[in-house]
N, C-alpha and C positions, 0 to 999 in steps of 0.2 A: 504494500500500500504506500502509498508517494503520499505525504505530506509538507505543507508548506506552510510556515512561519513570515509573517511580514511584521518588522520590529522597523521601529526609527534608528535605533544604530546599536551596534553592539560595543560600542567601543568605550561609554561610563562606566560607570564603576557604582553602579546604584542595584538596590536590592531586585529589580524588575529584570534587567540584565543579568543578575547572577541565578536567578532563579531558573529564567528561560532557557539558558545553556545548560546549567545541569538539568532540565527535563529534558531536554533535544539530547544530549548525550546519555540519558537513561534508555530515549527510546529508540536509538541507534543500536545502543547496544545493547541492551538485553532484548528488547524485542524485533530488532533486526528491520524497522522502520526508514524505507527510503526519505530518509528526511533533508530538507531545502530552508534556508533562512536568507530570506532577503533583506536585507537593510537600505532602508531607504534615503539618510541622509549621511551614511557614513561612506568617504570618501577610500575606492580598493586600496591606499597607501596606509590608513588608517585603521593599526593593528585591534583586535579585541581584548578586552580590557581580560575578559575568564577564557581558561583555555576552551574550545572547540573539538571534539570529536575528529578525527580523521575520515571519519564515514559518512559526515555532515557536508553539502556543498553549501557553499555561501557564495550571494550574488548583490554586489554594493553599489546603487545605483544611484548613487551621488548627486542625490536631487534637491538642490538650495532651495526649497520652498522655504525657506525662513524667509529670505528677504522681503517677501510680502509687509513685515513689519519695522520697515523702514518710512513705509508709507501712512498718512493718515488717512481717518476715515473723511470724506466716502471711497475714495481712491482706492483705499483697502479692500473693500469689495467686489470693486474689478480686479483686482491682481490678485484678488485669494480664486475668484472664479478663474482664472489664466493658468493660475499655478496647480489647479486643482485638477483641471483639461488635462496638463501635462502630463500631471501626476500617473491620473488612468491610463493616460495613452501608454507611457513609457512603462508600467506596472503591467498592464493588459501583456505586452507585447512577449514580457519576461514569464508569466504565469503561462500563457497559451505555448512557451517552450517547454516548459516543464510536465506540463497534462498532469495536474496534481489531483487529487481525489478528494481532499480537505484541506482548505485554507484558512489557517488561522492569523485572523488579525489581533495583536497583542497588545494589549491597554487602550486607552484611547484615540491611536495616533490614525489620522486616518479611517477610523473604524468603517462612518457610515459611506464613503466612496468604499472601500473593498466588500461589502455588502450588498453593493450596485451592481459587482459583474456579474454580467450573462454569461455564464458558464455552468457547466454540468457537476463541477466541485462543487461538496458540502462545506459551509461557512461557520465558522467557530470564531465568535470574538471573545477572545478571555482577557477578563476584566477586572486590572491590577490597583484601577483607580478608584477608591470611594467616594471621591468628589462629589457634591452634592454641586446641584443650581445655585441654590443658596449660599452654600458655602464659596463659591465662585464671586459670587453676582457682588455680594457683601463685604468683599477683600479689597480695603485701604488700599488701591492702586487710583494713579491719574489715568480717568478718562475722558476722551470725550464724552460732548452729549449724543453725537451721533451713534457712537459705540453704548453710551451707557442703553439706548434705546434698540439699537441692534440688535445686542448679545443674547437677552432674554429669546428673542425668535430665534438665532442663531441656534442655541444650545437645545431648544425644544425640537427643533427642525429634526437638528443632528442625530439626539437623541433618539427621535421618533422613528427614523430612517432606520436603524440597525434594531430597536423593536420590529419592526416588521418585514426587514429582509433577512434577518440571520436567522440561520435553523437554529442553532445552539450558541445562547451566550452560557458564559462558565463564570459564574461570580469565585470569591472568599470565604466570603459569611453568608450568614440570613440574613442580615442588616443589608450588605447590600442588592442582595436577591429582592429583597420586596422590590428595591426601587423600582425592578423592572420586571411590574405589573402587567404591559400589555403586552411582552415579548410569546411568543409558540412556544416556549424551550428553555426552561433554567435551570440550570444543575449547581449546585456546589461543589468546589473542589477546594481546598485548602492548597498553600503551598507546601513543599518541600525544601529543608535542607541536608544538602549531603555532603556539609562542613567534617572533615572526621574531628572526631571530640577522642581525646586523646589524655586531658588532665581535665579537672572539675575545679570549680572555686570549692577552697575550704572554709569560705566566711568569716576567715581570720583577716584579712586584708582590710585597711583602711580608705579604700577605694569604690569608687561610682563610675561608669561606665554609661558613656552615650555615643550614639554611633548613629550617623544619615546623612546626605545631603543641606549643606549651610545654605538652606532655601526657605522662605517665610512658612510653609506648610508644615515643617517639623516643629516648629517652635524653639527653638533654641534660643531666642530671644528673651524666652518668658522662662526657660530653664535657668538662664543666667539670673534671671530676677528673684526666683527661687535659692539659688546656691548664696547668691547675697546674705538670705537670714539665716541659711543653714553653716553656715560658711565661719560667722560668726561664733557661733554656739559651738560647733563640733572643728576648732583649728586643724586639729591632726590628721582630719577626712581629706580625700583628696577628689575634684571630679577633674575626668581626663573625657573631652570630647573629640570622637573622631569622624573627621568628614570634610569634604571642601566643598566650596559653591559661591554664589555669589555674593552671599551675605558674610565671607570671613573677615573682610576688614571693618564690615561695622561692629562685627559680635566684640573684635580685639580693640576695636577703640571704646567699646559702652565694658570690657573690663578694666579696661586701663585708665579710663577717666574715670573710675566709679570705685577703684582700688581695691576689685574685688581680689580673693587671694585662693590658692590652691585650686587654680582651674586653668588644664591647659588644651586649648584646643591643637591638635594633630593631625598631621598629614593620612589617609587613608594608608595601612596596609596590609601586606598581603598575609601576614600571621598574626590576623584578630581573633583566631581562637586562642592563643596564648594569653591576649589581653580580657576575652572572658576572664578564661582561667585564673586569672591575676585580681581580679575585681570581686567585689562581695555582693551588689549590688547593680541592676541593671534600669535606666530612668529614660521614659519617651515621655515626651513634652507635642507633642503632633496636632494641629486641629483636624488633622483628619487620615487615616492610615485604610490602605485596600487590606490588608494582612500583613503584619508588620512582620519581617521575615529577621529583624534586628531581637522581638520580644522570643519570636521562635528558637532561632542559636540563643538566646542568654538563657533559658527553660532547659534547653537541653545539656549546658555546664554548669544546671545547678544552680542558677541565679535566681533566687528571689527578683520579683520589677514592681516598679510603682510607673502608672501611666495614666494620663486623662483619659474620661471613657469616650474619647472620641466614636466619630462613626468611622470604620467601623469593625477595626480590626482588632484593639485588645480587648475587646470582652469576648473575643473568639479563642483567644490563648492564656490568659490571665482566670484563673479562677479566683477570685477577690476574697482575701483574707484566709487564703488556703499555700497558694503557691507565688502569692502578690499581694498588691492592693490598686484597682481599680479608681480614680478620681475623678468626680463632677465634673465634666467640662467646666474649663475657666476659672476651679475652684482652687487659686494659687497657696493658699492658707491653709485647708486642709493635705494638698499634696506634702510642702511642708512638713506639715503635721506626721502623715503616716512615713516621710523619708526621713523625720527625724525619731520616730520609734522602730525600726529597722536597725537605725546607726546604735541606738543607745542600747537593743535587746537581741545579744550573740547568739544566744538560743533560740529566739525566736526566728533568726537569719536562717541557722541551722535545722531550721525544722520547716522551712518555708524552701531552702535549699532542697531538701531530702521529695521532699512534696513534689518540686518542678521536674527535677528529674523523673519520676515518676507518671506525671502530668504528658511529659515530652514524647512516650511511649505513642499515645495517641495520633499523632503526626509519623507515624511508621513510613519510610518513602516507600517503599512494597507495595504498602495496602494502598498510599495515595497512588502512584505510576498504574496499579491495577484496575483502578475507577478512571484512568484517561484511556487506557488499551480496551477498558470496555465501553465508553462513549464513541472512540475512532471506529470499534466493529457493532456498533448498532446504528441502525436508522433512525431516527427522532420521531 
């Protein structure tokens, strides 16, 4: 069976990317899956950031559709419609070489044009993004008015389009499955990691650990405002944040002007399960997670985690006051609260440790890889 993958690039280094290539590398090779990943804005000079399968072909079709946002609205309009012409065309041309049998489109990028083609492939959009409307629509950025008036149709459009041409979309959770109430076909699939876990925290370390992209949707910003009071009280803790993005030079000027201490933010690499392993403690700050694949590795080396209950991934992995604790969206005082009784009670780290591993069983890659080999062989 030929399957085919359409991703914007493989070449970050962000949880969506590491997850997608170890599925496609599971399904190459244990189940011996003709499998194709096309990337669409990464450039063939432009290595991958996670290794790739040798059994895998990859086809990079370096298509600058950013630049559309260079432009303003309404102009943007006509150049996203231009860009988007293109898109199909040069997409069409690469899929109808391949004569794939399932096409999966992955997160949001493009979804509702790869939904559009006329072709004999079954359509699978798997859906890494919880993003809400609202949560969109609502997010402190400058827009226009012509945009602030657009986007609401835009997103309804889009959305709408892939409710009703895709056979199967493949949420996270149930949280995000309701969203998509008028869709033919929803399945849940949880992710997978197949990080090998080698050492476990011993809960002995004075250490907090955060790890994702330095982008307004993780929150890091409000993490830092957090560590300010805990920072305080417990000197000898330490939180080490790993990720890069756009937001690193503001997060290092709002600690530097603000003379927060014991918090270091770090370059991504490539042995973060050692820095589990080294941390006692695991802290997502997110306004909003598709499945947080950061809460999933910290569960499985034995981390206890404290996380907003965003929509809509840690109440998927967190069982709240067993293996974590669970926080109110927005509730900066109580998270606080429960990250500062974690720091002050060893045994209760230790018994919250013993819990997640335990907990982590559940996320089997087996059982999970065998709920995608049995959606790829049933008709919907």
């Amino acid at each position: 069976m030929k399957i085919t993958y359409v991703i914007q690039s493989l070449a970050f280094k962000g949880g969506t990317e590491r997850v997608i290539t170890e599925k496609m590398n599971y399904l190459a090779d244990y189940y011996n899956y003709d499998i194709t990943i096309i990337t669409c804005n990464q450039p063939p000079t432009e290595p991958n950031y996670f290794p790739l399968s040798d059994k895998i072909n990859q086809i990079n079709l370096d298509i600058h559709d950013y630049s559309v946002y260079n432009y303003k609205y309404p102009s943007r309009v006509w150049k996203k419609w231009a860009a988007n012409s293109y898109f199909k065309k040069t997409i069409k041309k690469a899929i109808h070489r391949i004569n794939p049998d399932i096409i999966i489109g992955v997160g949001h990028y493009k979804a509702d044009l790869i939904c559009t083609f006329h072709k004999k492939a079954r359509i699978i959009i798997e859906c890494h993004d919880a993003r809400s409307l609202k949560t969109i629509l609502t997010h402190k950025t400058k827009r226009s008015i012509v945009s602030k008036l657009y986007m609401p149709y835009h997103r309804w459009r889009y959305f709408r389009t892939i409710e009703r041409y895709a056979d199967t979309i493949v949420t996270l959770t149930d949280g995000a499955k309701e969203r998509w109430n008028k869709a033919r076909n929803v399945i849940i699939i949880p992710n997978i990691s197949t990080m090998p876990v080698s050492h476990y925290s011993t809960g002995d370390s004075k250490r907090i650990i955060a790890i994702g992209r330095l982008r307004w949707e993780k929150g890091f910003e409000r993490l830092i405002d957090i560590w300010k009071s805990v920072s305080v009280k417990y000197p000898n803790w330490q939180l080490d944040i790993y990720g890069e993005g756009e937001l690193k030079d503001q997060l290092i000027h709002k600690i530097d002007s603000e003379n927060i201490l014991n918090i270091v933010l770090h370059e991504p690499t490539q042995d973060i399960e050692k820095e589990y392993a080294n941390s006692s403690i695991c802290v997502v700050t997110s306004y909003f997670e598709g499945f947080s694949l950061v809460l999933l590795e910290a569960i499985r080396h034995g981390l206890p985690c404290v996380a907003f209950d965003c929509p809509y991934g840690p109440s998927s992995i967190i069982q709240d006051g067993i293996c974590g604790y669970l926080v109110e969206e927005g509730d900066n005082a109580d998270f606080i609260k429960k990250l500062c009784t974690l720091i002050e009670d060893e045994q209760l780290r230790k018994q919250m440790s013993s819990a997640a591993l335990e907990h982590s069983k559940e996320f089997n890659t087996d059982s999970i890889m065998e709920r995608w080999n049995k959606l790829f062989c049933t008709n919907p």
